[in-house]
N, C-alpha and C positions, 0 to 999 in steps of 0.2 A: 504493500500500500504506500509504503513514503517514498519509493519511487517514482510513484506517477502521483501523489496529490501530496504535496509539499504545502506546509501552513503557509499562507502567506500572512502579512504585513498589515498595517492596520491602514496603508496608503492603499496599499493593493485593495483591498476591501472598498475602499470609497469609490476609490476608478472606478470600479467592477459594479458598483451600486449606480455610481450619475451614468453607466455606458446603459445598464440595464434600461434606466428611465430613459434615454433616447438623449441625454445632454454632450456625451462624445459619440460619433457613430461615423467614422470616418465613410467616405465615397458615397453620401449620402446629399442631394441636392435638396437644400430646404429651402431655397429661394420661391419658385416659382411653381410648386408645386399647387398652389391655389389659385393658379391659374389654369390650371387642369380640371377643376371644378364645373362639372355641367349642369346647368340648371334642368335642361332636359332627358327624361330619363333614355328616351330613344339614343342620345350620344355620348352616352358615358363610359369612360373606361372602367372597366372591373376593377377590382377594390385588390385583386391578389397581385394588378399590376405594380402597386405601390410598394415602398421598402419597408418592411416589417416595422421598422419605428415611425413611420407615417403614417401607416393604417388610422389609430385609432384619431389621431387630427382628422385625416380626410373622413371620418364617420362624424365625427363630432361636427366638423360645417356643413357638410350633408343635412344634419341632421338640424342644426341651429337654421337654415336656410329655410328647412321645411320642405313638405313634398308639393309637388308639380301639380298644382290644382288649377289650370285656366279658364275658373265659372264661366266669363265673358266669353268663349273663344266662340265662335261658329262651326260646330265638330260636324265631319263631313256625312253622305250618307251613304251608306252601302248596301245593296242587295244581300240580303241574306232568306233563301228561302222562296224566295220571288217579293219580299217584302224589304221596306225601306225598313234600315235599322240604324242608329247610331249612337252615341255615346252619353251618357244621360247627366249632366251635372250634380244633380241630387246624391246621386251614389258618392259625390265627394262628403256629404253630410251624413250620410247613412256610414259608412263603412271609417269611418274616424281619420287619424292620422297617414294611413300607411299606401292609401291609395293614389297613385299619380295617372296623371296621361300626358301621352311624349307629342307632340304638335307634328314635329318630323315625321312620325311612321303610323299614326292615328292606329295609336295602341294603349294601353293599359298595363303598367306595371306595378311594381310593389317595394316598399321604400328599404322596409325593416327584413326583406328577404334579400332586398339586393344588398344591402351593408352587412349582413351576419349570417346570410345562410352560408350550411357546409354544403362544400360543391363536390363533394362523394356521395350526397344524399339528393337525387334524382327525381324522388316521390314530390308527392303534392302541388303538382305545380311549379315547381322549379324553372322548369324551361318554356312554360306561358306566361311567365309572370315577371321572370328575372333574364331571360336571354333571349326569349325575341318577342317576346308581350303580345297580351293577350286582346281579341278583339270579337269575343264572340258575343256580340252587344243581346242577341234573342236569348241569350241564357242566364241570366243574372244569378243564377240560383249556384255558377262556379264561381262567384265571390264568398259567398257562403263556404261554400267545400274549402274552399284554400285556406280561408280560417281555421278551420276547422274545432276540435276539440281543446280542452285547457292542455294536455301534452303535446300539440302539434306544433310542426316545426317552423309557422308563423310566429305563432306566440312565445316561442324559445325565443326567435329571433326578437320579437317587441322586447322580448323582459332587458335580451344583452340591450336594447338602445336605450329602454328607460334608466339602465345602470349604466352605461355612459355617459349620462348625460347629467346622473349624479355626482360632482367628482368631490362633495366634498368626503365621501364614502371608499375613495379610492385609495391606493395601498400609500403610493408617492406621498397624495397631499395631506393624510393620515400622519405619515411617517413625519411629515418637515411640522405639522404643528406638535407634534408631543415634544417634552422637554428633553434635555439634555440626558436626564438621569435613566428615563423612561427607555431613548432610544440604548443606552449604554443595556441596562437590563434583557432587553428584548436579544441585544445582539450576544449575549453574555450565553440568555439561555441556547439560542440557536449552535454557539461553539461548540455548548457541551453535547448539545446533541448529536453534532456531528463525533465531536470527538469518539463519545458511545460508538455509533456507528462504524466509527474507525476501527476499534479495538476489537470489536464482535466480528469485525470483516476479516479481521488479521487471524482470528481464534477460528472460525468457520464456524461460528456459534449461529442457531436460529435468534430472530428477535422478539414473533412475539410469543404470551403466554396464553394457557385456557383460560385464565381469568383476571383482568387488569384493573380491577377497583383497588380502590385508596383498603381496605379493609382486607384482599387477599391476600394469601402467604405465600402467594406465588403467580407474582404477577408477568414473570417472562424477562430473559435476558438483558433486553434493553431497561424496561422501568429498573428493575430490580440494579444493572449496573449504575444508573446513572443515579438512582439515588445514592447509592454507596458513594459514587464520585462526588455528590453534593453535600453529602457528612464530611470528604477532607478537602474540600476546598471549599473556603470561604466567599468569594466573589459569588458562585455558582449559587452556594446554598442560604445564599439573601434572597434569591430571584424567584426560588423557585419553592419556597414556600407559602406560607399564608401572605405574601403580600404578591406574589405573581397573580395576572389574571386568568381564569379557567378558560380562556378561549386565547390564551398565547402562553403554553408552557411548553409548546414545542415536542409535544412527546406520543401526536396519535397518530394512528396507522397509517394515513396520509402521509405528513411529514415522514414517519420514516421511509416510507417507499420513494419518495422524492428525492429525500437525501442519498440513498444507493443508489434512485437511478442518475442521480448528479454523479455519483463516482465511476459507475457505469460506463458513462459516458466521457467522462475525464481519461479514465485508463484506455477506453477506444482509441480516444483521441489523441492518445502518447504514442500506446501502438503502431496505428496507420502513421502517424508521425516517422514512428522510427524506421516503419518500412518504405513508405515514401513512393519513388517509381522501381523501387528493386522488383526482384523475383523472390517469389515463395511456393511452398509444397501446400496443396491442400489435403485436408485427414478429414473424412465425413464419415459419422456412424449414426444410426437412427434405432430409438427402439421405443419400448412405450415406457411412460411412468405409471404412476400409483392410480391415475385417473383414467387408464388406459390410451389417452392418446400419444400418437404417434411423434416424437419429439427430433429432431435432428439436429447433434449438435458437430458445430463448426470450428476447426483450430486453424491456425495456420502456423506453419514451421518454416522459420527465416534463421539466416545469418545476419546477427546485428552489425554493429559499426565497430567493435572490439574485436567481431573475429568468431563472437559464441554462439551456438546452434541454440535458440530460441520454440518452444512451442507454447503457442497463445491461445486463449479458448476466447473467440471472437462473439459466439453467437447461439441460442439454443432458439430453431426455428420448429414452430408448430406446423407438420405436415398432413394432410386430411387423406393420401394418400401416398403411397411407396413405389411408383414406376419410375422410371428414370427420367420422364419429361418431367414429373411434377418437381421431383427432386431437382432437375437441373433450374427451372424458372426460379426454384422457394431459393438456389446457391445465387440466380442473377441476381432477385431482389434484396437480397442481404449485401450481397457487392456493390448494388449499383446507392445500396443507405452508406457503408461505408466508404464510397467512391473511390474502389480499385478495379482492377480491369482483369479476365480472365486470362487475358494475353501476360501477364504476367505469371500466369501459374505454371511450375516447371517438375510438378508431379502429384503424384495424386496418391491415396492411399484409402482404402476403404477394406471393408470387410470382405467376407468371398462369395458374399451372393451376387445371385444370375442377375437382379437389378441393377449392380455395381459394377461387377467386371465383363461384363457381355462384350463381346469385340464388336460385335453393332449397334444393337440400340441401348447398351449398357449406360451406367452413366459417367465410364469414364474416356467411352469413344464420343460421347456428346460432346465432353470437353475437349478430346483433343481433335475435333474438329474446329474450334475457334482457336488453340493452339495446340500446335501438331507436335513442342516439343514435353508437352504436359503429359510425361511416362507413369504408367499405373505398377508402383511396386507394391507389394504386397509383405507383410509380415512373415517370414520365413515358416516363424515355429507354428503360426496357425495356418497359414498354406498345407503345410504335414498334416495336422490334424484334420483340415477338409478334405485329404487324400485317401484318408480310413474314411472316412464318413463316409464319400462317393462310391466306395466298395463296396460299406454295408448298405448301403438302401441300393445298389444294385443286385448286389444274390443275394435272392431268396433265402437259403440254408444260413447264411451268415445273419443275414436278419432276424429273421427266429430266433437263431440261439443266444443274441442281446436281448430278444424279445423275453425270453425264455428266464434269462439272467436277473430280467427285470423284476420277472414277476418273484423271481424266488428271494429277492432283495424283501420286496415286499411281506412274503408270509415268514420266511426267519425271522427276518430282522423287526415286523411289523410290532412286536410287544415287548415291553423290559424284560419277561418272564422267559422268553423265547434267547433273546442276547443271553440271559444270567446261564440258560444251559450251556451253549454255547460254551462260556467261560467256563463253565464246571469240567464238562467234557475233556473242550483243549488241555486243561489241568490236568487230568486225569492223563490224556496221553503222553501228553511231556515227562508225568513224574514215572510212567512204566519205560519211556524211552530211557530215560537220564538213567534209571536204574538199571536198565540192560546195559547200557554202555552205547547206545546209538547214537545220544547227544552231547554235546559237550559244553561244560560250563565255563561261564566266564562272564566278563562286565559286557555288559548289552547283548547278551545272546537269551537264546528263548523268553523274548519279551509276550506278553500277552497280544495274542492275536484278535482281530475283529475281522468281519465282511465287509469291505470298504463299497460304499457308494459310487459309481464313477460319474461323473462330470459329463454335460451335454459335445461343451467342445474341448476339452482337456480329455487328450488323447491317453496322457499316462497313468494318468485314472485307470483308465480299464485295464492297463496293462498291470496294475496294481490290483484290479478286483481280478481276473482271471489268476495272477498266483495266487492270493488268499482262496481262490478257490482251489485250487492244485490240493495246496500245503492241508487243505482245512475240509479237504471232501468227505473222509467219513464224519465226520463230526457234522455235517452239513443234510447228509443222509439218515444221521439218528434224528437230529431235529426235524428232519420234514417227514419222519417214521411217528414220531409223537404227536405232529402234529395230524396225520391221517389217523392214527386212535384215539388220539382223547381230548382234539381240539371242540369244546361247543357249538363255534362256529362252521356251518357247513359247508359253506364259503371255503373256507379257508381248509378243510378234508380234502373236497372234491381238488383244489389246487395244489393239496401236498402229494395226491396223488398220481396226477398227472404231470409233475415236476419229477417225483422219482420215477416213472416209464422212462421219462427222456433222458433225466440226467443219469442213466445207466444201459445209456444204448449208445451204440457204438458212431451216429453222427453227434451225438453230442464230445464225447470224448478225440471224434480227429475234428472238428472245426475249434474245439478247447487245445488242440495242441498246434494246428496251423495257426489261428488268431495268436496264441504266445510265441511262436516264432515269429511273426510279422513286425508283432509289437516291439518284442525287443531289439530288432532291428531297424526302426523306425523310431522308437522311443529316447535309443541311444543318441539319433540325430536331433531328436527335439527337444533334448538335455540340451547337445553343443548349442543350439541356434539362441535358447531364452538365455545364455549366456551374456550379462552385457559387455564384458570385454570382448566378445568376438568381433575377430577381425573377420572384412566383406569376402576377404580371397579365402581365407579359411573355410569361411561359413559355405561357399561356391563349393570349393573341394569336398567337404561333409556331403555336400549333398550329391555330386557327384559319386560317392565312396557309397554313399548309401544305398542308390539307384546299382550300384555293382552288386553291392552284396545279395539284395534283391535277385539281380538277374541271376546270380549264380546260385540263390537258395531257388529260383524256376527251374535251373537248367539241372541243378545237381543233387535236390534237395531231396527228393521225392524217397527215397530208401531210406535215410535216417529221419523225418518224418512218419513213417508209416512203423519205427524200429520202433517212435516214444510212443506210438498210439497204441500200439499191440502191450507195450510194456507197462499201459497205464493200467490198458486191461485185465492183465495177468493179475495185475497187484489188488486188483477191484474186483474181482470176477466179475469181467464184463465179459458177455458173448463176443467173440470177436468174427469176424466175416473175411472167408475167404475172399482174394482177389481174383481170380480167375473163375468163380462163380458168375449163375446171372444177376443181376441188378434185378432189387423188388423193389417198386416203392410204396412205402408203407402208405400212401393215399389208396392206390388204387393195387391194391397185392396181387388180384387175379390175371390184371393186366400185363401182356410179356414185355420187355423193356425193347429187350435183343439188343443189349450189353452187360457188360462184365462191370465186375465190383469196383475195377482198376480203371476200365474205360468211365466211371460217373465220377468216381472221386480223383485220379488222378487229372483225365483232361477237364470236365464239367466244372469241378472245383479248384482242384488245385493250380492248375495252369491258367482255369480266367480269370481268376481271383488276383494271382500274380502279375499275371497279363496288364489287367483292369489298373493295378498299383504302376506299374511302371509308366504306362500309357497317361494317368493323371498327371504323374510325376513331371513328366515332359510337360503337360499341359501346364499346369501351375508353374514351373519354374521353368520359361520361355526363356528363348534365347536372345531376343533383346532385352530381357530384362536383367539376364545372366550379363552379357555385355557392357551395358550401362554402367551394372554394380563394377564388377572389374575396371573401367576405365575412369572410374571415379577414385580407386584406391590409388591414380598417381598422384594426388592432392595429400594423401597424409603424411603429416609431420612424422610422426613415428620411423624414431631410430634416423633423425636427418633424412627423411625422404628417400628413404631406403626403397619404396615400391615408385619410384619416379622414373614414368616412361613415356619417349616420345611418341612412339605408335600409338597407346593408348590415348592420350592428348588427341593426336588428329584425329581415332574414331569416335572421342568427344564431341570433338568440334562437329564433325560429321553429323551427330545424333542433337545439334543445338545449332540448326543455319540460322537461324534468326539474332544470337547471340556472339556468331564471329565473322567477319570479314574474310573472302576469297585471300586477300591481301597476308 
């Protein structure tokens, strides 16, 4: 925080007060601006033409001026209907202040909508009344409508002109006749409430409480700090006692939300400051909060002026939908509030879904169509874990037996009574191993075991629940044996029983011993990657080593694979199935496959499964993106520029034409 919002000055304050009221406002012409003044409403420029600090003058002589009533005129007549119609003077008396007619376009407009209406708000007349006037003299009964109700947006606008027009109610003129001591107090309290602000921002503290009266004992970070702060400073806690007034103690929900969006916008504004016309990386991720909508939030990751790799959280945009048009419009309009330009974006980073990474209508081919050198790199260690993922929702058999894993998470693990066996058991076998002599003691060995949970995208998760299920099967098998006898729930029988069928049949035990070879082979890699010291070249080579080892547990794997399946079995009495047998499938038994045991699980499983991992592999880790990463490692410092290479450099420059000259 005291980076971007530094206390200022008690001069600072004053500027910053007479600029706000309109008394310094540089490249601002106050001369002749009341010669712009039209009496007729048919020729007037619109109000948003003016400089923000002249608005509310040019409403005020508008409005002192009065509206365009020319009783006398001779108004013309016009056919409407086949009957002679035209503009009735009376309705100047009927219809009160607000009504004019223009001489120029013999029309009818409206005083109090044209000085105050919002021109996002279209309804009621807006565009008969206020931008090209209204002349449909046989209807009287649409002067009525456009009035309409006490909430309509006529009468919004009367109320802002009769408060304009009160000024001795105004904040300014308010402010200059209170005395000295009064203005001191007011601003004394508003410090401290920033200040509060300050410190709850720094802490990442919420502000308010469920209950904020003078009498609760808990009335939320902000009250409850800033009282504290007015028990030890004195200035403070004159102000903001029995003699402050209950409509300026600076402390309600409003003002707070004001004041943060004041910082808000300060720390933006340093921001975009610091990044200027440079290039930056964009990072976009979306997902829902507590309210269920759809939230997108925006970073951006620059090199400052020092040299350091900077990532800033720019913006949380409310999305109504998740395609990649909408996502891209919600990325312009946030750019085009903080006015920076896409053309500077020089990479992109998002999550791995189809929305995001699509090479065509993804959203990050959107963007590098307005620039081409805006490269989409992705997170290595979760690249890997979208590569398992792609595999299980494509085979069948592998799905299932996540499927399958899941559920039995569910009925062991589902009650304390069920965990406490569990531990009994494990105890129990540990203390007959250790006393055979099959275990060995020591500091951190045979620590108490659990059934680990695994993670939706945390890949090593599961490679952690599949050993605890290795390590911990029969104990896993007594538990879902008790719970088909003597669980109450019948639920929960009919699922312990149809979990021990499977998890004692012979594809649960080899898609349990392939997924643990995968794993560990993959898993190894997505250790190195969440590394933060790793280096880009390294991290490239892992994953190259990876993708070998892979192939060669395709090409060579298949006999010692099928040596731990048979050997789980042995140890389990699991039936085990010959390979040169026919293939049944336990769906449809009677039906003949016309293959062998070797021909379903070798090619059908074991080789597309491998197949399917390698094939992702390439896909996710492209070779422009491979490229990229390497030729970016001639920039690093490390070890004096030890990986500093000219070839590299040029296929830089290559992959960034916009960024270097032929020259």
């Amino acid at each position: 925080m005291e980076r971007y919002l530094k206390r200022k000055t008690s001069d600072d304050v004053v500027n910053a007060h007479n600029s706000a009221r309109g008394n310094s406002c540089p490249n601002v012409d106050d001369t002749n601006w009341e010669e712009k003044i039209e009496y007729d409403p048919g020729l007037r420029k619109e109000i948003d033409s003016y400089h923000p600090n002249q608005k509310d003058r040019v409403r005020r002589k508008y409005l002192q001026n009065g509206p365009c009533q020319p009783r006398t005129f001779n108004f013309p007549i016009t056919k409407i209907s086949g009957k002679d119609r035209k503009f009735n003077a009376e309705w100047f008396d009927e219809f009160g202040s607000w009504l004019e007619y223009s001489k120029a376009k013999d029309r009818a407009y409206c005083l109090c909508c044209f000085l105050f209406r919002d021109r996002t708000k279209k309804e009621d007349g807006y565009k008969a009344f206020v931008v090209d006037g209204w002349n449909g003299w046989h209807r009287k009964i649409r002067l009525k409508e456009h009035v309409g109700g006490i909430g309509s947006l006529h009468n919004q606008a009367m109320k802002n002109c009769d408060a304009l027009l009160q000024r001795a109610q105004h904040i300014d003129v308010a402010i200059q006749i209170q005395s000295e001591a009064t203005k001191n107090a007011y601003f004394t309290r508003l410090n401290g409430s920033i200040d509060v602000a300050r410190q709850l921002l720094k802490l990442g503290l919420p502000f308010r409480g469920h209950d904020e009266s003078k009498d609760s004992y808990n009335k939320g970070n902000f009250l409850e700090f800033r009282d504290f702060l007015a028990q030890h400073d004195p200035a403070l806690g004159k102000v903001v006692g029995k003699d402050a007034a209950n409509n300026s103690l600076m402390v309600s929900p409003e003002i707070q939300k004001d004041i943060v969006e004041c910082f808000a916008k300060e720390i933006l504004h340093s921001i975009m400051e610091e990044i200027g016309h440079d290039v930056f990386c964009l990072l976009v991720d979306e997902s829902r909060d507590v309210s269920c909508k759809e939230q997108m939030a925006v970073v951006l990751r620059y090199v400052d002026k020092c040299g350091t790799v900077k990532e800033t959280f720019v913006g949380l945009v409310h999305v109504k939908e998740t395609t990649s048009a909408y996502l891209k419009s919600s990325i312009d309009s946030l750019f085009a509030n903080l006015k920076i330009s896409l053309k500077q974006v020089r990479g992109q980073g998002y999550d791995g879904a189809s929305n995001m990474r699509g090479e065509f209508n993804g959203l990050q081919s959107l963007i590098m169509r307005e620039s081409s050198s805006a490269y989409y790199v992705h997170c290595f260690a979760h690249q890997l874990q979208l590569v398992v993922v792609a595999v299980v929702r494509k085979h069948k058999g592998i799905s299932n037996f996540f499927g399958m894993i899941s559920t039995l998470l569910n009925v062991v693990g589902g009650s304390a009574k069920r965990r406490d066996i569990i531990r009994d058991i494990n105890h129990e076998h540990v203390s007959k191993a250790l006393g055979c002599g099959l275990l060995q003691t020591g500091t951190g060995l045979n620590q108490e075991q659990c059934f680990q949970r695994p993670g939706d995208t945390r890949w090593s998760s599961h490679y952690k629940t599949l050993k605890s299920l290795v390590d911990m099967f029969p104990t896993i098998v007594k538990v879902l044996e008790f719970v088909e006898n003597d669980d109450r729930d019948r639920a929960n029988r009919d699922q312990a029983t149809g979990l021990l069928v499977y998890f004692q049949s012979f594809d649960f035990v080899f898609y349990l011993q392939l997924m643990l070879a995968v794993l560990i082979i993959t898993n190894t890699l997505s250790l190195a990657l969440q590394r933060k010291d790793q280096d880009i070249v390294n991290a490239m080579k892992c994953v190259k080593s990876t993708r070998h080892h892979l192939n060669e547990f395709r090409n060579h794997g298949w006999e010692s694979l099928l040596g731990d399946v048979y050997g789980f079995c042995d140890k389990y009495d699991i039936t085990k199935l010959e390979m040169e047998d026919e293939y049944i499938n336990p769906k449809r038994a009677r039906q003949k496959t016309g293959i062998t045991n070797k021909h379903h699980y070798e090619v059908d499983c074991f080789n597309d499964i491998l197949d399917w991992l390698l094939q992702e592999l390439d896909n996710r880790f492209n070779e422009t993106t491979s490229e990229l990463l390497i030729c970016s490692t001639s920039f690093n410092p490390r070890d004096s520029f030890r990986d500093f290479n000219v070839e590299n450099l040029m296929k830089l420059a290559k992959l960034y034409p916009s960024d270097f000259n032929s020259g």
